[in-house]
C-alpha positions as CSV (number, residue, x, y, z in Angstrom):
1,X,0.0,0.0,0.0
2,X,2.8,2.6,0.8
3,X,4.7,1.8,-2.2
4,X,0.9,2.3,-4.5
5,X,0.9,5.6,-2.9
6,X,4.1,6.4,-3.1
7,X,4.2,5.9,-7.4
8,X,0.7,8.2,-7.0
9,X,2.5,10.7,-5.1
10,X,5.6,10.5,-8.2
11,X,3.2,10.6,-10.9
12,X,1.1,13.9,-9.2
13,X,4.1,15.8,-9.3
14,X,5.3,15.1,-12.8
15,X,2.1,16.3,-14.1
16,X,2.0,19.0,-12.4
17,X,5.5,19.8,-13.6
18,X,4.3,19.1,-17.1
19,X,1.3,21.4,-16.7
20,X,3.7,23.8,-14.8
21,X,6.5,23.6,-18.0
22,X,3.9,24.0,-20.6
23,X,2.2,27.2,-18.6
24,X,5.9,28.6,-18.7
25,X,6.4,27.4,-22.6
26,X,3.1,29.7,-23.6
27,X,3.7,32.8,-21.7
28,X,7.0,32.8,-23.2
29,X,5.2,32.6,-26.5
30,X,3.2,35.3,-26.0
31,X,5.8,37.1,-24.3
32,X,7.4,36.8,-28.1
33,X,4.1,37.7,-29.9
34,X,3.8,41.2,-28.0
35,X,7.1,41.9,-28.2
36,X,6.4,42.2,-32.3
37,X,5.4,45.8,-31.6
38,X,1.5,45.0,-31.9
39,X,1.8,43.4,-35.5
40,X,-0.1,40.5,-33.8
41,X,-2.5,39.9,-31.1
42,X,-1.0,37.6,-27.9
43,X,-4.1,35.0,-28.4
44,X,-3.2,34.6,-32.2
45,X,-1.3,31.5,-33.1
46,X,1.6,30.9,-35.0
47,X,-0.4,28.9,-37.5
48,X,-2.3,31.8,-38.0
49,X,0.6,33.8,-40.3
50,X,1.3,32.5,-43.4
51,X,4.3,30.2,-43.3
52,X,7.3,31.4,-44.2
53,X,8.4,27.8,-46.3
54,X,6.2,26.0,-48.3
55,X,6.9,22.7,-46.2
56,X,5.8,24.7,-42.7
57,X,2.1,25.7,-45.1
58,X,2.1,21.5,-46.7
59,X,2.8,20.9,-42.8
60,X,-0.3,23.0,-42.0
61,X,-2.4,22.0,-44.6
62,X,-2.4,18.4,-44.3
63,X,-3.4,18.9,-40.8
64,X,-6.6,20.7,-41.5
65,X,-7.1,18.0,-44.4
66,X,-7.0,15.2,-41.5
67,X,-9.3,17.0,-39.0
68,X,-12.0,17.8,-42.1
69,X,-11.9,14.0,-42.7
70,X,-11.6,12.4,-39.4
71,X,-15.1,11.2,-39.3
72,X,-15.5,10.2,-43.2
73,X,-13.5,7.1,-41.9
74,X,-16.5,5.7,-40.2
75,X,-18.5,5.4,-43.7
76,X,-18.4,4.5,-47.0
77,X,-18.2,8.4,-48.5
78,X,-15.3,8.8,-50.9
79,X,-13.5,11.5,-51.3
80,X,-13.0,13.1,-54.8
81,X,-11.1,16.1,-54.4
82,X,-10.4,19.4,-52.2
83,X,-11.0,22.7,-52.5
84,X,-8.3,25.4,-51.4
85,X,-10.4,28.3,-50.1
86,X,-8.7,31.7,-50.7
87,X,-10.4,35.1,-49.3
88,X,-7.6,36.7,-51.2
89,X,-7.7,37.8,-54.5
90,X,-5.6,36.3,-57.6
91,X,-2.9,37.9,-57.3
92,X,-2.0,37.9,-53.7
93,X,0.7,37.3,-52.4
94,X,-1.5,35.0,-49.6
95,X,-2.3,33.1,-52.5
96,X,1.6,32.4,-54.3
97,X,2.4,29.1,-52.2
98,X,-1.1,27.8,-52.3
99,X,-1.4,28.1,-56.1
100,X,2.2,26.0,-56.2
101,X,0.7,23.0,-54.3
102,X,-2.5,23.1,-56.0
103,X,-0.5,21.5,-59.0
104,X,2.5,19.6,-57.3
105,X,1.7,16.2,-58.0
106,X,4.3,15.0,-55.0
107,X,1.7,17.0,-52.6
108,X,-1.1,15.3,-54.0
109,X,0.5,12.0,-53.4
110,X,1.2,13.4,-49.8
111,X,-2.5,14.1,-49.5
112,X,-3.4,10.4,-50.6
113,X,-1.0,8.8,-48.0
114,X,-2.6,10.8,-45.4
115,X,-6.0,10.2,-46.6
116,X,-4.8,6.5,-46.3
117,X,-3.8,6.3,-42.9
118,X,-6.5,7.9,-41.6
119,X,-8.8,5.0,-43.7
120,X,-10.5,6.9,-45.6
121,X,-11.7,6.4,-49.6
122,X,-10.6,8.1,-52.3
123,X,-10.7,8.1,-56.1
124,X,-7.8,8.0,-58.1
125,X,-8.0,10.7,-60.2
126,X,-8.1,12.8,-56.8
127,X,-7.4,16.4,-57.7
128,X,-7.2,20.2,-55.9
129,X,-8.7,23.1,-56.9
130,X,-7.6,26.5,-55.8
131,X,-10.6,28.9,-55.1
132,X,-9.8,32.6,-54.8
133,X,-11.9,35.0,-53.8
134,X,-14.1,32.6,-52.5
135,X,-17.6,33.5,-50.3
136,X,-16.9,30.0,-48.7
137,X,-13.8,31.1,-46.8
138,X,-15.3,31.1,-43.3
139,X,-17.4,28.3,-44.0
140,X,-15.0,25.2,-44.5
141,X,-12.5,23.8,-42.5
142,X,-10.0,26.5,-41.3
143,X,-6.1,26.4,-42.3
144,X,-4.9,30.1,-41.8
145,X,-6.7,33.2,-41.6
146,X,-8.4,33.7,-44.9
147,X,-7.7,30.5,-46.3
148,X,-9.6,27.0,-45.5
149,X,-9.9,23.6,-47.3
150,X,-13.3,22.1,-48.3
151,X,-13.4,18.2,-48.8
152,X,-15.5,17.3,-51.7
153,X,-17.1,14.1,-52.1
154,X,-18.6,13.0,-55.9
155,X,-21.9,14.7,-55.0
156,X,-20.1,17.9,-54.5
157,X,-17.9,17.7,-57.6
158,X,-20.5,17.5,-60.0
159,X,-21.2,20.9,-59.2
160,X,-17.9,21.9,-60.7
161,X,-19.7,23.0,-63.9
162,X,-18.4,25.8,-65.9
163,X,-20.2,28.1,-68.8
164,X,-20.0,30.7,-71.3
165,X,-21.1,33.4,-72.3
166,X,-21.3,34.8,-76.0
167,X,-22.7,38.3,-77.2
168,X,-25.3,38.1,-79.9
169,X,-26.7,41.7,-80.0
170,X,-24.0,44.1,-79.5
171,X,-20.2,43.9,-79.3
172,X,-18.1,42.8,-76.6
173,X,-13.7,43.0,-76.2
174,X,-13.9,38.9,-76.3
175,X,-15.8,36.4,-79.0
176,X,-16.9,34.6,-75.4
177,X,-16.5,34.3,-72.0
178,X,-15.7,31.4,-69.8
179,X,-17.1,31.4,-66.7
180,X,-16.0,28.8,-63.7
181,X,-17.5,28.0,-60.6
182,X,-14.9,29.3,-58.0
183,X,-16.8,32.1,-56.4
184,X,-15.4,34.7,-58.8
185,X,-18.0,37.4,-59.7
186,X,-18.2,38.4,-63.0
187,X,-18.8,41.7,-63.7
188,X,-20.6,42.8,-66.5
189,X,-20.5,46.5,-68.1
190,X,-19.8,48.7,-70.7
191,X,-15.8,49.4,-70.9
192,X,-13.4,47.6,-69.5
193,X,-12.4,49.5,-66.8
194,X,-15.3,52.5,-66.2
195,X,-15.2,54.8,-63.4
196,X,-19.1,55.1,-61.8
197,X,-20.7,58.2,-61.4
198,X,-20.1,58.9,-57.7
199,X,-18.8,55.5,-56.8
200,X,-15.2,53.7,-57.8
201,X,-14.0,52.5,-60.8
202,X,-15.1,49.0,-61.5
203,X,-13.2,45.9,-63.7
204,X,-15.8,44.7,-66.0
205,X,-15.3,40.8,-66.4
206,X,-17.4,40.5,-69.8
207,X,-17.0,44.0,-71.3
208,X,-18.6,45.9,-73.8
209,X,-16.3,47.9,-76.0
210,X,-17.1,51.6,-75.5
211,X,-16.7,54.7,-77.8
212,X,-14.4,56.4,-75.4
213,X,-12.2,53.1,-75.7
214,X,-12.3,52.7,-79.5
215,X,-14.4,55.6,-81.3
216,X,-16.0,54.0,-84.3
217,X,-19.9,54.2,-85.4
218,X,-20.5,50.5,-84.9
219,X,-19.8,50.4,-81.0
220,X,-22.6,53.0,-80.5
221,X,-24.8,50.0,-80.2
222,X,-23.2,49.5,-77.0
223,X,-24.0,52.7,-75.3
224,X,-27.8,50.9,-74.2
225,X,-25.4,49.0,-71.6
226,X,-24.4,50.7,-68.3
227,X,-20.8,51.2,-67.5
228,X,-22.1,48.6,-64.3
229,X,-25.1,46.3,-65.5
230,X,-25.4,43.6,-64.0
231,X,-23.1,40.7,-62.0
232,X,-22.8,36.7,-62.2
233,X,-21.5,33.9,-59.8
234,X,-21.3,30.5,-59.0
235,X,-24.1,29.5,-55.9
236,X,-22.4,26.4,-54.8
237,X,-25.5,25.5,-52.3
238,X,-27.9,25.7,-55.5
239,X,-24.1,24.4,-57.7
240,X,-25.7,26.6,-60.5
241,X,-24.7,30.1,-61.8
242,X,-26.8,33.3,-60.6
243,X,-27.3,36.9,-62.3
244,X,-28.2,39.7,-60.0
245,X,-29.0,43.3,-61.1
246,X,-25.6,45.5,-60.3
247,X,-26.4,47.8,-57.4
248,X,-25.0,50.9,-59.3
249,X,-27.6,49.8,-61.6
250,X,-30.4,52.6,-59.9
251,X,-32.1,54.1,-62.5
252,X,-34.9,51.6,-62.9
253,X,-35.5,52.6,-66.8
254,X,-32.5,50.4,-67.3
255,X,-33.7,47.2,-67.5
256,X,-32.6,43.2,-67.4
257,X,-34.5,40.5,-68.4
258,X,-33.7,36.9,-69.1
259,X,-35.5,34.4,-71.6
260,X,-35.0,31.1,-72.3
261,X,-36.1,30.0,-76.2
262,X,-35.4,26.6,-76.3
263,X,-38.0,25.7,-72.9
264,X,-40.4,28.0,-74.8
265,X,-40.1,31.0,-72.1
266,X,-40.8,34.1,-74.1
267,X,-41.9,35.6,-71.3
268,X,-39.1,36.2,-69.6
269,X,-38.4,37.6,-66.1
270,X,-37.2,40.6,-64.8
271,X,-34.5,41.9,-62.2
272,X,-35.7,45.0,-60.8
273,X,-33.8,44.6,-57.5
274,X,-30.0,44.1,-56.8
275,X,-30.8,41.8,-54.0
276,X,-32.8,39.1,-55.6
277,X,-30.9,36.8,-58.3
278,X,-32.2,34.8,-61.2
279,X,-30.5,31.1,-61.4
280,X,-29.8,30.7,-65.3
281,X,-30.4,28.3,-66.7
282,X,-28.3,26.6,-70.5
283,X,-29.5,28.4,-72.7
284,X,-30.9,31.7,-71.7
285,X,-30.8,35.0,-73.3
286,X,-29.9,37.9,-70.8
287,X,-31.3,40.8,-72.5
288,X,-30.1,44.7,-71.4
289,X,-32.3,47.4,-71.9
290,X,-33.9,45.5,-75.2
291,X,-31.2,45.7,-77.3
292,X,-28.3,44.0,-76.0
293,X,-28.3,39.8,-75.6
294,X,-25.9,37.4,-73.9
295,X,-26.5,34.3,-74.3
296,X,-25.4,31.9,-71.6
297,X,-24.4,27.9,-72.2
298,X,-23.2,25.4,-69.8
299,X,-19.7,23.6,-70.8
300,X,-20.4,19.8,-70.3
């Protein structure tokens, strides 16, 4: 009995060292962080920064990939691929080492070993997909801030469409327009780059050539589209492209109205309000102010 509470009485104190040690480790830490001359909070973690090696962000990476797919272990769900989510945009310099292990094969085969160990199904055509700009940021499972992987089963993939879009009434700077689903929003406008009437200057995704950008008779045509008309992206819940009414749009003369020929809607409906989007549909005609049509197919 005296020698049991002797080995308790041992194994008290070295916990309590531990705890003791470990107390002492994370003060120093944010001892450190405060010492940065307020460039970081104390509570913020190292693995909230952006490495400063691309093994240290693999390192990190694969981590939040195990925690997003510790339960699929326990079923039968497969796993086809992951999404990189990016708040940043394109060309940010968040966004340089991601966009190198989105194609490095040797991380992919990384990924699969770990996806392995922790027994879980994949296919083997398992790809990644870097996202920029994405809405879903804050939605998936977090790596860094502004950045989060999304684990995508074949459900989820099939919503991976793309589309495009081709001018049939009026004259735009490209023959078409290729839209993907990343989250992007495309803008769509007369000019390429048009400074709004009291409000910024906007970048006009699918753009409309305008006379101040080449002055020629036949791009008058093009003067029934507002320098800001009207905006498209991807809804991943509804996995289908959307077209809202741009909110610089606020003269309500100018309209937007979308028909669909081939299902025999000549009807058509209407966005009157920046708020509430249409979900297109292949085929359908976007129509600005009457005169000008976009035409919009999905890419199979």
């Amino acid at each position: 009995m005296n020698w049991f509470k002797k080995k308790l009485q041992q194994l008290s104190e070295k916990l309590n060292a531990d705890e003791e040690s470990s107390f002492r480790n994370d003060d120093a830490g944010r001892k450190r962080l405060a010492g940065k001359g307020g460039t970081e909070t104390l509570d913020r973690s190292a693995k909230e920064r952006m490495p400063d090696n691309i093994e240290e962000l693999k390192e990190i990476i694969v981590g939040a990939i195990s925690q997003a797919v510790k339960m699929l272990a326990y079923g039968q769900t497969v796993v086809s691929g992951l999404a990189l989510h990016s708040r940043y945009a394109d060309n940010a310099v968040e966004n340089v080492g991601l966009q190198v292990l989105a194609k490095d094969p040797d991380f992919l085969k990384q990924i699969r070993r770990t996806l392995k160990s922790k027994g879980v199904k994949h296919k083997e055509d398992l790809r990644i997909e870097l996202i920029q700009e994405s809405e879903l940021t804050d939605k998936v499972t977090r790596i860094l801030d502004g950045v989060g992987v999304e684990v995508l089963t074949p459900t989820e993939m099939l919503r991976n469409v793309n589309a495009r879009i081709v001018a049939t009434e009026g004259i735009t700077w490209e023959a078409e327009y290729i839209l993907e689903s990343t989250g992007k929003t495309y803008f769509i406008g007369r000019g390429k780059d048009p400074k709004i009437d009291n409000g910024p200057r906007m970048h006009n995704d699918i753009a409309f050539i305008s006379v101040e950008e080449k002055n020629e008779e036949k791009y008058k045509v093009n003067n029934y589209v507002s320098r800001s008309h009207a905006y498209i992206v991807f809804d991943r819940e509804l996995g289908a492209f959307t077209i809202y009414r741009s909110r610089f749009l606020s003269n309500p003369s100018h309209k937007i109205k979308i028909f669909n020929a081939g299902l025999n809607d000549f009807t058509g409906v209407s966005l009157n309000q920046s708020t509430v989007p249409h979900v297109l549909k292949n085929g359908d005609s976007i129509c600005l102010n009457d005169k000008i049509v976009l035409e919009f197919y999905l890419i199979d």
